[in-house]
N, CA, C and O atoms as a GROMACS GRO file, in nm:
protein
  600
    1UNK      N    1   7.654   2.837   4.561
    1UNK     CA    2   7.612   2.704   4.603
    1UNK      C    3   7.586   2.705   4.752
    1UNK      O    4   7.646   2.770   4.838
    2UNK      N    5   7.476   2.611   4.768
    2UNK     CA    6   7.449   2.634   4.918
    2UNK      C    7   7.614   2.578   5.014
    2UNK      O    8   7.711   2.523   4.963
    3UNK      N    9   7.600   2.607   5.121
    3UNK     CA   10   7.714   2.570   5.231
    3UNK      C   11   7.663   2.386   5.267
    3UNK      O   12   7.722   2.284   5.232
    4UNK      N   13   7.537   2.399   5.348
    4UNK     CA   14   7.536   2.303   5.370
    4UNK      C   15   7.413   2.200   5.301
    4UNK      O   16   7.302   2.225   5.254
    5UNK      N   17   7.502   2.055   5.323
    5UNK     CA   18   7.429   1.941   5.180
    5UNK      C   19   7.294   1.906   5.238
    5UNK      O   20   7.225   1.832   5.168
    6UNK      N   21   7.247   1.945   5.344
    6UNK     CA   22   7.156   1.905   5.418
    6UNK      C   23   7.019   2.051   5.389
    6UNK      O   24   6.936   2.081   5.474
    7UNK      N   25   7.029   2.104   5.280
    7UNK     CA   26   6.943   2.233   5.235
    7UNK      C   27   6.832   2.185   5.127
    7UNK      O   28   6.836   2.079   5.065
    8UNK      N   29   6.758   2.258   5.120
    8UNK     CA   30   6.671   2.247   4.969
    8UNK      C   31   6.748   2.329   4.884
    8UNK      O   32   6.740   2.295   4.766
    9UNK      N   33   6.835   2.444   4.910
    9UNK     CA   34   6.944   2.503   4.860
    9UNK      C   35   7.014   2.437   4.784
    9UNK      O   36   7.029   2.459   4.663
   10UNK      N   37   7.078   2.323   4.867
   10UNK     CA   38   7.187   2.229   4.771
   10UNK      C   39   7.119   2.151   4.664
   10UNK      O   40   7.185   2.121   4.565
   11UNK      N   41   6.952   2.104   4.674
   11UNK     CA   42   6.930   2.050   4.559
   11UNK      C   43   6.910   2.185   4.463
   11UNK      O   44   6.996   2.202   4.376
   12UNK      N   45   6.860   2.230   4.468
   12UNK     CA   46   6.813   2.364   4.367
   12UNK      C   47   6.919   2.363   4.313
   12UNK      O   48   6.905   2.339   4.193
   13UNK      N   49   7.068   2.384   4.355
   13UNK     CA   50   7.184   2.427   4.286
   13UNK      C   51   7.214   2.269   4.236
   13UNK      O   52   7.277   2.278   4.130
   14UNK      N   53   7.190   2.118   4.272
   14UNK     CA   54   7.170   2.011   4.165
   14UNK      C   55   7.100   2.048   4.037
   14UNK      O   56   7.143   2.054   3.922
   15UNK      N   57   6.996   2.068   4.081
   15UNK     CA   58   6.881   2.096   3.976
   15UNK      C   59   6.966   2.130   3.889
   15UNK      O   60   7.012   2.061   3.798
   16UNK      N   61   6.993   2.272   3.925
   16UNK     CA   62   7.042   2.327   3.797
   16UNK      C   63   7.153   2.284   3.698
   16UNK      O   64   7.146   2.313   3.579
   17UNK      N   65   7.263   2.211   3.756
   17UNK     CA   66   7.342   2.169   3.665
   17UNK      C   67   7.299   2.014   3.650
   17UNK      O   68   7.390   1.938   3.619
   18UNK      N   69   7.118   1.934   3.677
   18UNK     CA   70   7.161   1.799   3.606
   18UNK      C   71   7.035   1.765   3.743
   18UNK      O   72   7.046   1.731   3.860
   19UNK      N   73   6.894   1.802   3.634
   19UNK     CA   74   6.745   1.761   3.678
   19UNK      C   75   6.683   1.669   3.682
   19UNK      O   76   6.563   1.653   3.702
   20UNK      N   77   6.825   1.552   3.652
   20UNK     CA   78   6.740   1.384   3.691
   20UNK      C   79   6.802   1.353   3.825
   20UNK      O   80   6.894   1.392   3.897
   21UNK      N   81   6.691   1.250   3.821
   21UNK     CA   82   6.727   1.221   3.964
   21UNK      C   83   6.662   1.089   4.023
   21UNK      O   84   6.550   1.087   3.973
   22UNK      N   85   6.673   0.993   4.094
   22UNK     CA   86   6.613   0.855   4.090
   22UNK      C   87   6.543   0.846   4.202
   22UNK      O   88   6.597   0.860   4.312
   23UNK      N   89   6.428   0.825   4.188
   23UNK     CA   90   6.326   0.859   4.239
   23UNK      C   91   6.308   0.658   4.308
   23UNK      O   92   6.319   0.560   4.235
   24UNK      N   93   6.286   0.656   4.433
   24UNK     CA   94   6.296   0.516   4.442
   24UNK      C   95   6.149   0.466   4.562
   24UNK      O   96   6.094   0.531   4.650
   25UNK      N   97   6.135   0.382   4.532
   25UNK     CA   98   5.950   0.379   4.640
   25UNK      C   99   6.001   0.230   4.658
   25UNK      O  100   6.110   0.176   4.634
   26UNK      N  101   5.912   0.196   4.696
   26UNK     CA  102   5.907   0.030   4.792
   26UNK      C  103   5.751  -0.041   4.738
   26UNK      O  104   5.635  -0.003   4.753
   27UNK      N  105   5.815  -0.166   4.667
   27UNK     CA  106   5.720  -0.236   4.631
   27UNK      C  107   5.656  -0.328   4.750
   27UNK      O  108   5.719  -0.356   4.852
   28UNK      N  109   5.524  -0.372   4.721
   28UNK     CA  110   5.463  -0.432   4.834
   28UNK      C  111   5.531  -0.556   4.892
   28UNK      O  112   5.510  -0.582   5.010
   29UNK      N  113   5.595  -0.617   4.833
   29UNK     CA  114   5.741  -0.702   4.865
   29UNK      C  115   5.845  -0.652   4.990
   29UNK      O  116   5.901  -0.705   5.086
   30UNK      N  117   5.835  -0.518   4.929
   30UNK     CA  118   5.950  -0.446   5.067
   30UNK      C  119   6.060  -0.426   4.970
   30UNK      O  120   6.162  -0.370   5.011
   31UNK      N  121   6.052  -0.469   4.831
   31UNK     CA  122   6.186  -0.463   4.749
   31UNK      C  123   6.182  -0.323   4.699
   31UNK      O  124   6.072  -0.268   4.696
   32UNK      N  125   6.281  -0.264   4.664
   32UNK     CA  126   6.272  -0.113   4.631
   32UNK      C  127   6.260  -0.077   4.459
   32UNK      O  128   6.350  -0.130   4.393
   33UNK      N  129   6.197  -0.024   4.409
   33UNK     CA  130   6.147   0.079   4.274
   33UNK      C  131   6.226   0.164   4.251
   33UNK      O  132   6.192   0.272   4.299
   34UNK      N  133   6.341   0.166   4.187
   34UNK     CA  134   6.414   0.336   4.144
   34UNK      C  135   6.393   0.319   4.008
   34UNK      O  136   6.407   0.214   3.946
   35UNK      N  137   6.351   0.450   3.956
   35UNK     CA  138   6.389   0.491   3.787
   35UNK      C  139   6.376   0.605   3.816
   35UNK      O  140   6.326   0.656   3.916
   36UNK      N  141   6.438   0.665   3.697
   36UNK     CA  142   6.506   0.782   3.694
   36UNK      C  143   6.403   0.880   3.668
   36UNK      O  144   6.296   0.824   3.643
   37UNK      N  145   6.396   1.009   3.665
   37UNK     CA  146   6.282   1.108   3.671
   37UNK      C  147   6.346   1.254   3.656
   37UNK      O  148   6.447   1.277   3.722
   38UNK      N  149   6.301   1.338   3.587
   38UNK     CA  150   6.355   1.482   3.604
   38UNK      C  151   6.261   1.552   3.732
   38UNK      O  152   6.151   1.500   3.749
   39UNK      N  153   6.289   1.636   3.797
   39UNK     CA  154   6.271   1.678   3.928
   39UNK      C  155   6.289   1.770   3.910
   39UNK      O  156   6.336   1.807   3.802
   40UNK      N  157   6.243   1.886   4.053
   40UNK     CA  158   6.285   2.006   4.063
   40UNK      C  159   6.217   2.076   4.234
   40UNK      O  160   6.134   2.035   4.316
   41UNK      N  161   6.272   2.150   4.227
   41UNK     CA  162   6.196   2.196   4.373
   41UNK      C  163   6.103   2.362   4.340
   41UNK      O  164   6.131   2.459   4.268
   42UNK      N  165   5.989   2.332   4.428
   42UNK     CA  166   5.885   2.404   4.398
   42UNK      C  167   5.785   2.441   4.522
   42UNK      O  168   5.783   2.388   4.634
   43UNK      N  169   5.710   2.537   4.476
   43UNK     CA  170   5.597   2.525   4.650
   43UNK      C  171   5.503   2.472   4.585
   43UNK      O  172   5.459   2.474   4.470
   44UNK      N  173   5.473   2.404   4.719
   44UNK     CA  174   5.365   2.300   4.742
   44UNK      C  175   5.203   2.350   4.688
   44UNK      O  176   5.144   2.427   4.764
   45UNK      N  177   5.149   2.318   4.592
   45UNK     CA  178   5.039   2.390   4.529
   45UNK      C  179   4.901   2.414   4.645
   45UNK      O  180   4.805   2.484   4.613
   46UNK      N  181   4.910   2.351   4.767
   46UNK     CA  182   4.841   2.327   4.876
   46UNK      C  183   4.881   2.412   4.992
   46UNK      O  184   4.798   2.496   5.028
   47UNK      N  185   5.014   2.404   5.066
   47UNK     CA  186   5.013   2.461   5.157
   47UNK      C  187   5.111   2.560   5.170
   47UNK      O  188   5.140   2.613   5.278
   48UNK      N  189   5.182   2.593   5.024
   48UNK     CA  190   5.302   2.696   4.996
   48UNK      C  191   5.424   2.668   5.022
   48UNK      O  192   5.515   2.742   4.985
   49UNK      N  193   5.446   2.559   5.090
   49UNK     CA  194   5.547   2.490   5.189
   49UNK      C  195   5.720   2.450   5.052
   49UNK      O  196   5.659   2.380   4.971
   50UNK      N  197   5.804   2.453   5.020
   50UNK     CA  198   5.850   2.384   4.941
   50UNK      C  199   5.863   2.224   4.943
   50UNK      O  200   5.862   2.151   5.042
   51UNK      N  201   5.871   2.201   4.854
   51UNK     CA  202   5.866   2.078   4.777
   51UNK      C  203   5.955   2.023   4.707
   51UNK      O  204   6.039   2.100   4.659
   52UNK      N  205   5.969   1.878   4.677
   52UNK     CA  206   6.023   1.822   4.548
   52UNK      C  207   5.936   1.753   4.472
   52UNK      O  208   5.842   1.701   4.532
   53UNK      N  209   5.948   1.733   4.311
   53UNK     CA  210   5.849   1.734   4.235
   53UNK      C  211   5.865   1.667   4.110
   53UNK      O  212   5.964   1.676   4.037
   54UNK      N  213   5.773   1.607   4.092
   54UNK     CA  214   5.826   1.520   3.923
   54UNK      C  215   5.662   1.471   3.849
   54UNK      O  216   5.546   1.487   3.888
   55UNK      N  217   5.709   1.421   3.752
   55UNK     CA  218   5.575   1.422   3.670
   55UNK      C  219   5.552   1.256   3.675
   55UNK      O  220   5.654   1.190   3.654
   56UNK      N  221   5.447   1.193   3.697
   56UNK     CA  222   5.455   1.013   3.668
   56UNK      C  223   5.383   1.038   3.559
   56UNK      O  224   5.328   1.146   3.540
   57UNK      N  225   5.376   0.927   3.468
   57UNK     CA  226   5.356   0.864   3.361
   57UNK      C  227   5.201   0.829   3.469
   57UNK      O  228   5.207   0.828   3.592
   58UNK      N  229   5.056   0.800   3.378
   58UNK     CA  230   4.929   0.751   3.455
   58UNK      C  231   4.934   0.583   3.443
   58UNK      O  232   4.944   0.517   3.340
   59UNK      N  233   4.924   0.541   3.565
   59UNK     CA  234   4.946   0.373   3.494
   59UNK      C  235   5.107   0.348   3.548
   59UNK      O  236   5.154   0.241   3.508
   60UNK      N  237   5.174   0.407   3.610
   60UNK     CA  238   5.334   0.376   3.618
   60UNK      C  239   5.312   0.282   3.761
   60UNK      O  240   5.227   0.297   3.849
   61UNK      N  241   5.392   0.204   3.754
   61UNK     CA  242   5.415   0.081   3.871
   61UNK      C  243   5.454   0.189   4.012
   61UNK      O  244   5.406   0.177   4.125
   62UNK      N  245   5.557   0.298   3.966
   62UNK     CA  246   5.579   0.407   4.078
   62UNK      C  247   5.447   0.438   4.160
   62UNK      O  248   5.424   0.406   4.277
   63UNK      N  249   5.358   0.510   4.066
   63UNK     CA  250   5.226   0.485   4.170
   63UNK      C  251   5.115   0.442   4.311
   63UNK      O  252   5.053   0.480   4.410
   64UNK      N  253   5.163   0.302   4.194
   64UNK     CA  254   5.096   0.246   4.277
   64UNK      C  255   5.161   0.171   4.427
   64UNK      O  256   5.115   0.115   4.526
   65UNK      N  257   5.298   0.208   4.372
   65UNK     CA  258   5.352   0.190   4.521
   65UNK      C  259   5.358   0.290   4.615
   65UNK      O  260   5.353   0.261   4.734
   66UNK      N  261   5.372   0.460   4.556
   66UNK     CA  262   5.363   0.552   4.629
   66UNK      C  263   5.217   0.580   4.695
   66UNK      O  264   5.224   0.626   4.808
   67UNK      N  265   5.102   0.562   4.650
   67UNK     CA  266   4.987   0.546   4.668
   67UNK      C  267   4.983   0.397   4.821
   67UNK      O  268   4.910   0.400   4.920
   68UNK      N  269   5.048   0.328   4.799
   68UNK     CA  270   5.045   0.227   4.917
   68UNK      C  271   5.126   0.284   5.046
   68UNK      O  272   5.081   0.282   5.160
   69UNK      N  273   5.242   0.331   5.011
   69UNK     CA  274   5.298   0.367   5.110
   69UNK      C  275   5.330   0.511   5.151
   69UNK      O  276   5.396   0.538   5.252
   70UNK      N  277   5.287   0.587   5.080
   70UNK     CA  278   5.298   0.725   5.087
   70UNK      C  279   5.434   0.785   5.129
   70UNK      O  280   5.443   0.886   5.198
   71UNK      N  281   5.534   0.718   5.083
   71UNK     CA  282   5.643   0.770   5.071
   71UNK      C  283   5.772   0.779   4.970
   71UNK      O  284   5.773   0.683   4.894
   72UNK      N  285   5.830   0.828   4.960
   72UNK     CA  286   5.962   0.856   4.846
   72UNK      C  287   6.074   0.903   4.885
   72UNK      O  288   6.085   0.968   4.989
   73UNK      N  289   6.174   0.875   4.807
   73UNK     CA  290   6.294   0.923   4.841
   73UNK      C  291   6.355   0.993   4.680
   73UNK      O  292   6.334   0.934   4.574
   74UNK      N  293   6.396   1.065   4.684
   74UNK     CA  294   6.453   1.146   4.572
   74UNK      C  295   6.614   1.189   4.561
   74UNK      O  296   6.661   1.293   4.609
   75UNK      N  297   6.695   1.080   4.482
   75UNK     CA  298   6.831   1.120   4.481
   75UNK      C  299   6.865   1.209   4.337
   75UNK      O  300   6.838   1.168   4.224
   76UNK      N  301   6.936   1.353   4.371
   76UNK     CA  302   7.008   1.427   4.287
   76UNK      C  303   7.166   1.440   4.265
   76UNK      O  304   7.249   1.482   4.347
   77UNK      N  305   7.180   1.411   4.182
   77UNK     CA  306   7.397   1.391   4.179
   77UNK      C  307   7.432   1.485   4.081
   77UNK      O  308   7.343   1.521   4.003
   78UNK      N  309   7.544   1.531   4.070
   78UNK     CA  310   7.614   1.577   3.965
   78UNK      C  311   7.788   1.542   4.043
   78UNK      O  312   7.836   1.560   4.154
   79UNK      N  313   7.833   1.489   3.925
   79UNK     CA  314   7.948   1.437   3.988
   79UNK      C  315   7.994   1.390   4.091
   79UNK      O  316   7.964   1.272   4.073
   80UNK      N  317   8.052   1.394   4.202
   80UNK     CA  318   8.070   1.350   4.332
   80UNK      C  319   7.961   1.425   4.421
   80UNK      O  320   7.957   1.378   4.535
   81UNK      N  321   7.865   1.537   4.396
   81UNK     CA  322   7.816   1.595   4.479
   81UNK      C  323   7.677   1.528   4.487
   81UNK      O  324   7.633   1.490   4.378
   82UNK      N  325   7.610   1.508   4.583
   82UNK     CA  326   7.431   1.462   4.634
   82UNK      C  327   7.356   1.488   4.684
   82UNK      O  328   7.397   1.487   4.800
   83UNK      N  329   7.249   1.517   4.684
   83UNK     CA  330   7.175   1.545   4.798
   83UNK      C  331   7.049   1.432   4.741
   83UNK      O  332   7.026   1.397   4.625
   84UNK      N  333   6.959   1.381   4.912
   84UNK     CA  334   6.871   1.313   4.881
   84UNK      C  335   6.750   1.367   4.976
   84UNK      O  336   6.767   1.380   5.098
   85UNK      N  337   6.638   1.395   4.915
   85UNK     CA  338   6.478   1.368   4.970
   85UNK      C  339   6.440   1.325   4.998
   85UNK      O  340   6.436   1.235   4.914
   86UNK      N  341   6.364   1.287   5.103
   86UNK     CA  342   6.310   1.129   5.165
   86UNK      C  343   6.168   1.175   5.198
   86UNK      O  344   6.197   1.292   5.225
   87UNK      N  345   6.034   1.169   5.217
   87UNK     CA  346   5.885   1.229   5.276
   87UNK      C  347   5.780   1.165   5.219
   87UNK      O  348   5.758   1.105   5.114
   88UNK      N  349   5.731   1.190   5.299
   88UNK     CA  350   5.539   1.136   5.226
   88UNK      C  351   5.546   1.245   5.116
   88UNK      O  352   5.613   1.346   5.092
   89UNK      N  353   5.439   1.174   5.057
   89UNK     CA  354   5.410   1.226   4.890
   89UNK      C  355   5.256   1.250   4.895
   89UNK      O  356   5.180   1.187   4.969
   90UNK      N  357   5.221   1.342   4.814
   90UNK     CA  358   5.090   1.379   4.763
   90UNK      C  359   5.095   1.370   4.644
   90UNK      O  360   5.194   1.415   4.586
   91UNK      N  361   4.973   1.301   4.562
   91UNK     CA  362   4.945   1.286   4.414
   91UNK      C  363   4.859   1.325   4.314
   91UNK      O  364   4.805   1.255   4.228
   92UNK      N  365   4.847   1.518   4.342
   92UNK     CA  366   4.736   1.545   4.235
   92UNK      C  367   4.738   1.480   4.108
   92UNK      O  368   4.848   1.459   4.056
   93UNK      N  369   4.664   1.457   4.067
   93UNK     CA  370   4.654   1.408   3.966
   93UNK      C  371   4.457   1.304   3.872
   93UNK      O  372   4.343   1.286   3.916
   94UNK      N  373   4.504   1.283   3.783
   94UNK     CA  374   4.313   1.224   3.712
   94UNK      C  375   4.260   1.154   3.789
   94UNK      O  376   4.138   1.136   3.798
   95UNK      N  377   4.393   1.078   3.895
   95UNK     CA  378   4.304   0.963   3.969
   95UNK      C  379   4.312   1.002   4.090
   95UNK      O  380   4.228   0.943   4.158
   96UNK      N  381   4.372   1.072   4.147
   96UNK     CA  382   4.380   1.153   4.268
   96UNK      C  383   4.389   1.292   4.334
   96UNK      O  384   4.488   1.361   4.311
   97UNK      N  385   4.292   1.339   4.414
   97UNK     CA  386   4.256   1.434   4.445
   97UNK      C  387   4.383   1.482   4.543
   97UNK      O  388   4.473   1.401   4.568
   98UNK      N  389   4.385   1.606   4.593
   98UNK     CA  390   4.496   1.689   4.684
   98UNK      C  391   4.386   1.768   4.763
   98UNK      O  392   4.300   1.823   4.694
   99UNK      N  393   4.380   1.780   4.884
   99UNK     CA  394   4.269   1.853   4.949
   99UNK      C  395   4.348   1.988   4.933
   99UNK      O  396   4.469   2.007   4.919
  100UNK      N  397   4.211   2.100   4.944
  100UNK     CA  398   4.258   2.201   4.911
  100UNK      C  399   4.356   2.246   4.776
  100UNK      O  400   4.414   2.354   4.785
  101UNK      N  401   4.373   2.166   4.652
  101UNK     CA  402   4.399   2.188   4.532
  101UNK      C  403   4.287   2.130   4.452
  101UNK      O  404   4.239   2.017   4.464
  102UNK      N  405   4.242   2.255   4.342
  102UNK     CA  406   4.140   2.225   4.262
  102UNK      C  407   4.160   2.123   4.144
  102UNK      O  408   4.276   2.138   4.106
  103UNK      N  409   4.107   2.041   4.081
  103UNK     CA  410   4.163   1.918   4.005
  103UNK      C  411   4.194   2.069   3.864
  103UNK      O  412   4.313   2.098   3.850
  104UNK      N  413   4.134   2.116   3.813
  104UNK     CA  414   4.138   2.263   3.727
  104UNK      C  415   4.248   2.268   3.728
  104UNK      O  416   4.298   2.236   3.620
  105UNK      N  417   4.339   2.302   3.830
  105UNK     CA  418   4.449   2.370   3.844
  105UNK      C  419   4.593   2.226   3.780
  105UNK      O  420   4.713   2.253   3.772
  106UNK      N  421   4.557   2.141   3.758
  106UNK     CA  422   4.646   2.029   3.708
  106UNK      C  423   4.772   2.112   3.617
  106UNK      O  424   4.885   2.154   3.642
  107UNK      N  425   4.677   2.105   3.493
  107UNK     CA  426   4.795   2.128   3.410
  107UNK      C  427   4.897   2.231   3.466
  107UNK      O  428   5.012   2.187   3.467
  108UNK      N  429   4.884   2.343   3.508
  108UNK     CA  430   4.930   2.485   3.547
  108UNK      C  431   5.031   2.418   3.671
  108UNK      O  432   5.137   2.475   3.698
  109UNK      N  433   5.001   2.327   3.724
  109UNK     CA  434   5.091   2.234   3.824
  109UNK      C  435   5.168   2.142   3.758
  109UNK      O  436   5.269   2.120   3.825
  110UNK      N  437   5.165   2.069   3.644
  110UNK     CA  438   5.232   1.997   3.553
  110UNK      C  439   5.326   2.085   3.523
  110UNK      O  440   5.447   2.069   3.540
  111UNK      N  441   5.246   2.219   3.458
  111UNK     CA  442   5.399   2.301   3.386
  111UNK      C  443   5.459   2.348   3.504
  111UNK      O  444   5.574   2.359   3.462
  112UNK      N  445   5.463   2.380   3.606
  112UNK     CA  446   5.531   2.436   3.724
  112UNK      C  447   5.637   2.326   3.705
  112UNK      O  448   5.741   2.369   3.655
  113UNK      N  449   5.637   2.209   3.730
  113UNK     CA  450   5.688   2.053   3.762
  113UNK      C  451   5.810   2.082   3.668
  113UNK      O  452   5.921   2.111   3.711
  114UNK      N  453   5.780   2.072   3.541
  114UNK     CA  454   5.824   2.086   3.438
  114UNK      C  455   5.933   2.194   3.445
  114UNK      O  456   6.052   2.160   3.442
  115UNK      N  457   5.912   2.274   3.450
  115UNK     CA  458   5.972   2.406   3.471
  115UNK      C  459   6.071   2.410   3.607
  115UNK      O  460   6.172   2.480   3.613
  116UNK      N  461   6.038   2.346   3.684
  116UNK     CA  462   6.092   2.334   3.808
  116UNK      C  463   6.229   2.303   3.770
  116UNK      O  464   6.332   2.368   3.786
  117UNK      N  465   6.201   2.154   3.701
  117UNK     CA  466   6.322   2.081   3.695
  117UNK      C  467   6.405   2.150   3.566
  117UNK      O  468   6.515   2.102   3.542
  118UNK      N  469   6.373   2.225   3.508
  118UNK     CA  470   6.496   2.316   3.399
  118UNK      C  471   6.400   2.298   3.240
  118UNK      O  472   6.455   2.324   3.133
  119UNK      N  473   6.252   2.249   3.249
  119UNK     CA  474   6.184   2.217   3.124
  119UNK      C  475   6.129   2.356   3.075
  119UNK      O  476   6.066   2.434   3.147
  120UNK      N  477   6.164   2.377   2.936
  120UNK     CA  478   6.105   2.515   2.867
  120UNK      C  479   6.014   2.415   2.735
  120UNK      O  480   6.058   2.306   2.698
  121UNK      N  481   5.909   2.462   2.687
  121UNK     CA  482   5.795   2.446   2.582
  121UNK      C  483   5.769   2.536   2.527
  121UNK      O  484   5.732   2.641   2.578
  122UNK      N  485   5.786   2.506   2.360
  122UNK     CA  486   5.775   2.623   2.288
  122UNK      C  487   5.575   2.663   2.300
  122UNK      O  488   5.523   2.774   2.295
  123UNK      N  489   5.508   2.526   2.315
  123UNK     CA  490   5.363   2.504   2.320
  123UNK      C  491   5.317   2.460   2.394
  123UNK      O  492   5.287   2.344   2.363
  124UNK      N  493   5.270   2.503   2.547
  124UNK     CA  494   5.238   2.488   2.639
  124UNK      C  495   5.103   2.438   2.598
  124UNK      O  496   5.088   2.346   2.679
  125UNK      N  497   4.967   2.442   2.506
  125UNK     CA  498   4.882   2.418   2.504
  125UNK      C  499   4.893   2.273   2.442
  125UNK      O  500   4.795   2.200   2.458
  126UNK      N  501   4.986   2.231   2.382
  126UNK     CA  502   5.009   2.111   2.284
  126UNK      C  503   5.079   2.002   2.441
  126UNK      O  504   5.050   1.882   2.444
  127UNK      N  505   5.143   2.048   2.524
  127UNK     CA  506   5.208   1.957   2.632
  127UNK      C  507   5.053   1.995   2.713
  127UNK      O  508   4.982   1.902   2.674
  128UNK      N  509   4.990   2.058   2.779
  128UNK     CA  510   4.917   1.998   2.846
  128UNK      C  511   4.810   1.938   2.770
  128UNK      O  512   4.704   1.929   2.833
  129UNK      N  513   4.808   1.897   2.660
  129UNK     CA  514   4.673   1.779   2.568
  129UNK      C  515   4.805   1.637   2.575
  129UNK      O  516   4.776   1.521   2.605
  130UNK      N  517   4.902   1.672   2.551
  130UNK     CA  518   5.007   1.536   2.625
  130UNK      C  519   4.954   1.462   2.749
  130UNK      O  520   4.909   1.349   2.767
  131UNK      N  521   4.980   1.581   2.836
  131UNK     CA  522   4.984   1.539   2.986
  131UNK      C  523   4.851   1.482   2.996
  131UNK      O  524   4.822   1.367   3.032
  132UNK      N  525   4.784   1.563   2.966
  132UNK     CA  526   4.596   1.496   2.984
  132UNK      C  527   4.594   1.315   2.949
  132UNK      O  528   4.572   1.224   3.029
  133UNK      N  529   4.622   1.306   2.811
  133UNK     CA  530   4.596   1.183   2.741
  133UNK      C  531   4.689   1.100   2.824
  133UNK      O  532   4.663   0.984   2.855
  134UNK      N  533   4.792   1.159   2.859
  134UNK     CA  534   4.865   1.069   2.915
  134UNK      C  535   4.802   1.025   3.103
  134UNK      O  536   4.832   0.929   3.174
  135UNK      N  537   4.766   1.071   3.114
  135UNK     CA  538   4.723   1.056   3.290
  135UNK      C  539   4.806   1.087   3.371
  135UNK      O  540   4.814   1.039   3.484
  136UNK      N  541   4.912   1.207   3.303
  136UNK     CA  542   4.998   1.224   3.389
  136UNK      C  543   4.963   1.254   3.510
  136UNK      O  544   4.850   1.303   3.510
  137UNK      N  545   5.017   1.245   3.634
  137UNK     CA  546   5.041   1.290   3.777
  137UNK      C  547   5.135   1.358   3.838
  137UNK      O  548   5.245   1.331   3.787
  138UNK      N  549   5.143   1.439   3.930
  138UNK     CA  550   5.277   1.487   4.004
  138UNK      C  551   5.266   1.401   4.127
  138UNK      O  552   5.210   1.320   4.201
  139UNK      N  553   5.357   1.477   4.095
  139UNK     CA  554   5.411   1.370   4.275
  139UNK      C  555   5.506   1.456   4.337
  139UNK      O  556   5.613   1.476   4.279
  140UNK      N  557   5.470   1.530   4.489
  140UNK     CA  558   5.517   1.616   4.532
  140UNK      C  559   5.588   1.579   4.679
  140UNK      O  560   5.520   1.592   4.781
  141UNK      N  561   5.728   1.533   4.687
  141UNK     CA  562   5.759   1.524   4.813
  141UNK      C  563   5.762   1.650   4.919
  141UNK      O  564   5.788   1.771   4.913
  142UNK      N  565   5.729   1.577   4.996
  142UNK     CA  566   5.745   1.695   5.117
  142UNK      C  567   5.893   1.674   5.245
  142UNK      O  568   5.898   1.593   5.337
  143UNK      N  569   5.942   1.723   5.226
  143UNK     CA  570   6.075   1.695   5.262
  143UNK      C  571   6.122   1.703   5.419
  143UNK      O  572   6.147   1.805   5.484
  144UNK      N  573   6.128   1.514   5.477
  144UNK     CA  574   6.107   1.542   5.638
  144UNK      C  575   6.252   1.481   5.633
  144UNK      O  576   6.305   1.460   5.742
  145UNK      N  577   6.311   1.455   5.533
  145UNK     CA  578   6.459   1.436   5.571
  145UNK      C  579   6.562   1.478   5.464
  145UNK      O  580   6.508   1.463   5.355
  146UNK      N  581   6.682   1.521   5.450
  146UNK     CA  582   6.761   1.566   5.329
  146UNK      C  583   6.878   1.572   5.376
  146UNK      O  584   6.900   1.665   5.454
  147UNK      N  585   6.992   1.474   5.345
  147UNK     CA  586   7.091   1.398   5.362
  147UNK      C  587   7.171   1.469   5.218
  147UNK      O  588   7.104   1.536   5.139
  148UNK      N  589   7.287   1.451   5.201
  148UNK     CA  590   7.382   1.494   5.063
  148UNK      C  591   7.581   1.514   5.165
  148UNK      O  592   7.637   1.517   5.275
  149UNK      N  593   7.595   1.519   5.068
  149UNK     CA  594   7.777   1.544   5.095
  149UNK      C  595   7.861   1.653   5.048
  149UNK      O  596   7.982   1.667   5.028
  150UNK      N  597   7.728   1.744   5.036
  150UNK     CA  598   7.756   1.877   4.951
  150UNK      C  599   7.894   1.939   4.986
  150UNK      O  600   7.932   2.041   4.930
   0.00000   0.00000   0.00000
């Protein structure tokens, strides 16, 4: 386990024992959005950089708030232990482009996501005709702050 709670270390070792995590944005109100989300940490399909990462639903209220404010915060727990993500977000995805990521490359970034956070598929070709119909999106924090009590 990492030493200190302030690592991408300490989430990775969340991850692994317990890949949800509440993902919370700010509605145009100023009032705050959390629901829960499986996560995982990953490099950045753009600039190699690591990341935190989750899949939206196309159409999710999360969206369209992260899309307004371009930011997120990402809490991971397992028992008394935490660590949290806080950064602007990027949103490849059907309705949004990532400079320097090819829209092609989606699904293969979905299953990364997936995989990140502890997801195995016996039919990878059957989940990305999911993800498609669904409009899924990622949503990739980039991590300019990480707080925990590791």
């Amino acid at each position: 386990m990492a030493s200190m709670p302030d690592s991408l270390d300490h989430v990775r070792h969340l991850v692994t024992l317990d890949s949800l995590a509440v993902a919370a944005t700010t509605r145009r109100d100023g009032s705050i959005h959390a629901s829960v989300v499986n996560a995982g940490v990953l490099a950045h399909p753009a600039s190699g950089r690591p990341c935190v990462g989750f899949v939206a639903l196309g159409g999710a209220a999360k969206l369209d708030h992260l899309r307004r404010s371009g930011r997120a915060c990402l809490t991971f727990r397992h028992h008394g232990d935490r660590a949290a993500v806080e950064g602007p977000v990027r949103l490849p995805g059907p309705a949004d482009a990532l400079e320097g990521f090819p829209q092609q490359r989606l699904p293969g970034l979905l299953r990364e996501i997936f995989v990140a956070a502890g997801g195995r598929h016996d039919n990878w070709e059957e989940y990305d005709r999911v993800m498609a119909a669904e409009g899924r999106t990622a949503v990739l924090i980039e991590p300019a702050r990480i707080t925990g009590n590791g």
